[in-house]
Steps between C-alpha positions, in 0.01 A plus 500: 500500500392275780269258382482274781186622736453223816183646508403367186664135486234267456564096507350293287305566144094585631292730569662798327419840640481862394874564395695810643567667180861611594625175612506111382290201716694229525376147454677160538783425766619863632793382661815604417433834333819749469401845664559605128196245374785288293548134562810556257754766417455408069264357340363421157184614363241394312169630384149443305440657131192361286651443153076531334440850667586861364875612644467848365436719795198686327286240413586199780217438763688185662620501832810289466662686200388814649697382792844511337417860336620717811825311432552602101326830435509812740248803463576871580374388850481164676209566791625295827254328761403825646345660208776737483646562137893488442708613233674231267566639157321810593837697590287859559159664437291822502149523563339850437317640766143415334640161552385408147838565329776205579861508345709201535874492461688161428759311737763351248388212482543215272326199348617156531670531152712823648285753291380801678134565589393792347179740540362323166515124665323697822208618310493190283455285750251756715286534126504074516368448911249782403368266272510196696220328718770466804590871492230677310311640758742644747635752222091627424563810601855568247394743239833429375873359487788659303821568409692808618866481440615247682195499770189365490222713558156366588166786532198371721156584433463573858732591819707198618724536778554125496581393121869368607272212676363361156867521312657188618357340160800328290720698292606289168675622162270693254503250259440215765177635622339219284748189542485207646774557785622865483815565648474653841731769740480233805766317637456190317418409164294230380626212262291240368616194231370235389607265821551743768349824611634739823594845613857631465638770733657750299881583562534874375109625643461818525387547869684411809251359726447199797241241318306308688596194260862354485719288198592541158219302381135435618363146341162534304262206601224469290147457680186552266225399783493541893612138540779497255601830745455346814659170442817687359520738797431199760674236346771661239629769722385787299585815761168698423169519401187744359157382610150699476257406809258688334508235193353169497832356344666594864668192699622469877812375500671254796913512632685714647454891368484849519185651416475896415193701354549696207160764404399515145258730532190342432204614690149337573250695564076533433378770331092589542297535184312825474237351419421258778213551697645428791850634438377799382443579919789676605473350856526158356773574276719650777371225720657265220844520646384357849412144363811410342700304723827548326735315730344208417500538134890605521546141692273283341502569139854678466688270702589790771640713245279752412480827695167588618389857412179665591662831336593516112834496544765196591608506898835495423536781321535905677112592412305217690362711853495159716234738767313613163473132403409389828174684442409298241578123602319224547192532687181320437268596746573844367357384158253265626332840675528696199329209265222501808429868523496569104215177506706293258517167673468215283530716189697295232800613367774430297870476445669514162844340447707351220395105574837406285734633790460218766648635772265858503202271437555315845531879644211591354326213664623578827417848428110370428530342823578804682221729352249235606641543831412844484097428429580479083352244255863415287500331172807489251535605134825318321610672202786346282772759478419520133134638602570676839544859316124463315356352850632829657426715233128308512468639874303157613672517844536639810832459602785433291786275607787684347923502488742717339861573475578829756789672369737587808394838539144371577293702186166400568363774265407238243236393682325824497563724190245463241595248239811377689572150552402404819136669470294191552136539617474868436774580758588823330512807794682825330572614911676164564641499177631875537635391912690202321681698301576740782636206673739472213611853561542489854501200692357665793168479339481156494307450900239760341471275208464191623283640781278634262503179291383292812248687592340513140555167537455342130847401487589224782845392530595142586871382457831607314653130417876465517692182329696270688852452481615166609882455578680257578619587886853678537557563130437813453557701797449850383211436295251800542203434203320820418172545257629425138876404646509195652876580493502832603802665553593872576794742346550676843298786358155683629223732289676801693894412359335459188229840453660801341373770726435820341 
């Protein structure tokens, strides 16, 4: 893969811009890049691990162990930058043709300790990221997971023509679901003493594939706080790190690097109460979409790393309609008339938002500033995160500052089933919640459902954040991060070698 894009070099370490999510920016001296992006034919690696945070797959939240996760455990899929789901230990599956039905047959594969995976350690480990904050709520719709033989079988409640999307979640032993560092399928295996920690590439593993990582052993730095990270990675060499723009623990770093966006999903977005007075105008919630200037949230309070997204869905991924979205960008003169002709000028509102997340508070402020724009009154209401779900259960708001985890295949039905977990401010619609889950049936539905959620208009997207990978420049060449695999890597195989057809 050809990393090196002259389109992209950038000199010097300001002024970062909107990142091309397919290909590095370079900052620092770009002189003397190979046409392969390697300043060096070997080198040796080294990487960040906090020793204080969870390292079992099911319950860690931190970036930088996450990081190094793509690396020791594999899923039945991987999904790869384009949203498109691949088969790792996933060696062939039927679907029945209610597409509620899925049957998955294991590659033979093998743990780090040379013992087979088997259908039990599948649904194990499925049964353990169903009960899990990170994982939870992409597998809502599983009425259940079991064991067939030697497949795995997994029912829906409803049609799913997309479930291989939400099965790159880690596969550990059955009786590791629980431990502390459960032995993983991946290519290396993690070793930690008293003195030393890193990541050892395994000699006998099971797949035969080109990594985008190189060496027998990757070094485990330890960083515990941004500037423990960013002092190791500027001053100690360490080849790569994890950081969260969306987090107010993020740091720019200075030298000479490679700097990729990875997505993770997480979407911003303001949801109307139901009970506004003023939001309860469907020409001013429609309108709502036209006063969010999103490139400028994406650039000042994400660092240029967000994606801007006036549909519910991320632009990178195959169900984002860039003319569909085009109909709902930024336009405030557009809401500034519709504010004028419903009478509501000078009309106080306000905006709702978890006050402990710094970074979405300073949105929300810029946010405010935009609805006055528009003719609007704006005031703020910080809840602690501990409080937020009573304040939106209260309903003493009008708009509600909101972000949430999108699971790849971009379910938005949570936010409009009755009792689900994204219903905030009365949001519940049974049509939009019934055209979501035909979305999940047939992806073709999705321009009719995010048409239709537009124009109702009490959901308004903002941003899908990415992380940022920083690298140090040339040493890792074919270094592709995906959502949830920062070191994504692919077998060679597609959905269609994979799907038994009947």
């Amino acid at each position: 893969m050809l990393l090196l894009c002259a389109a992209m070099l950038l000199c010097g370490c300001s002024g970062q811009s909107s990142l091309n999510p397919t290909a590095p920016t370079y900052f620092g001296d770009t002189s003397g890049i190979k046409p392969n992006g390697s300043t060096e034919d070997v080198q040796t690696l080294s990487l960040i691990y906090d020793p204080t945070e969870q390292l079992n797959p099911y319950k860690s939240e931190n970036t930088a162990n996450r990081a190094l996760f793509s690396l020791i455990y594999q899923g039945l899929f991987s999904v790869n930058r384009e949203y498109e789901a691949e088969p790792v230990l996933c060696d062939r599956y039927s679907v029945t043709s209610d597409l509620k039905t899925y049957t998955f047959y294991l590659a033979d594969a093998l743990f780090s300790d040379g013992t087979r995976v088997t259908a039990n350690d599948v649904v194990a480990s499925l049964t353990a990221a169903q009960e899990s904050r990170y994982y939870g709520g992409r597998l809502q719709q599983v009425k259940s997971i079991a064991v067939s033989g030697e497949a795995v079988v997994i029912q829906m409640k409803t049609p799913m023509a997309e479930l291989p999307l939400l099965l790159d979640i880690p596969v550990v032993k059955a009786a590791e679901v629980l431990a502390a560092r459960p032995l993983g399928t991946g290519p290396y295996r993690l070793e930690l003493s008293a003195d030393s920690a890193s990541l050892r590439r395994q000699a006998a593993w099971w797949c035969d594939a080109k990594l985008p990582v190189f060496g027998d052993t990757i070094a485990l730095v330890k960083g515990e706080s941004p500037a423990q990270i960013r002092d190791a990675f500027e001053f100690e060499g360490v080849s790569l790190v994890v950081s969260n723009p969306g987090s107010d623990r993020y740091a720019d770093y200075r030298g000479d690097y490679e700097l990729w966006s990875a997505e993770n999903g997480k979407f911003l977005y303001l949801v109307c109460n139901e009970n506004s007075k003023i939001f309860s105008d469907p020409g001013i919630r429609s309108a709502l979409t036209h006063a969010i200037d999103r490139e400028l949230l994406a650039e000042e309070y994400y660092h240029g790393l967000a994606r801007p997204a006036s549909l519910p869905a991320s632009p990178s991924s195959p169900w984002y309609n860039s003319s569909l979205a085009q109909r709902y960008s930024y336009a405030p003169e557009l809401f500034a008339e519709a504010v004028a002709a419903a009478e509501l000028t000078d009309t106080s509102v306000t905006i709702l938002l978890n006050g402990d997340d710094v970074v979405r508070h300073r949105a929300g402020l810029a946010i405010a500033d935009m609805l006055r724009a528009g003719g609007l009154k704006v005031s703020i209401i910080k809840s602690s995160a501990e409080d937020l779900e009573e304040n939106l259960r209260d309903s003493e708001y009008d708009l509600y500052l909101g972000q949430t985890k999108l699971s790849a295949n971009m379910d938005i039905s949570a936010f409009f089933g009755t009792n689900t977990s994204l219903n905030y401010g009365g949001l519940k619609d049974p049509a939009l919640y019934e055209m979501s889950l035909a979305a999940m049936t047939n992806a073709g539905n999705f321009y009719k459902l995010h048409e239709a959620v537009m124009e109702e208009g009490q959901l308004c997207p903002i941003l899908f954040q990415s992380d940022a990978v920083f690298v140090q420049r040339g040493m890792l060449p074919d270094l592709a991060p995906a959502r949830d695999g920062i070191f994504h890597y692919s077998l060679g195989r597609t959905l269609e070698d994979a799907l038994i057809k009947e």
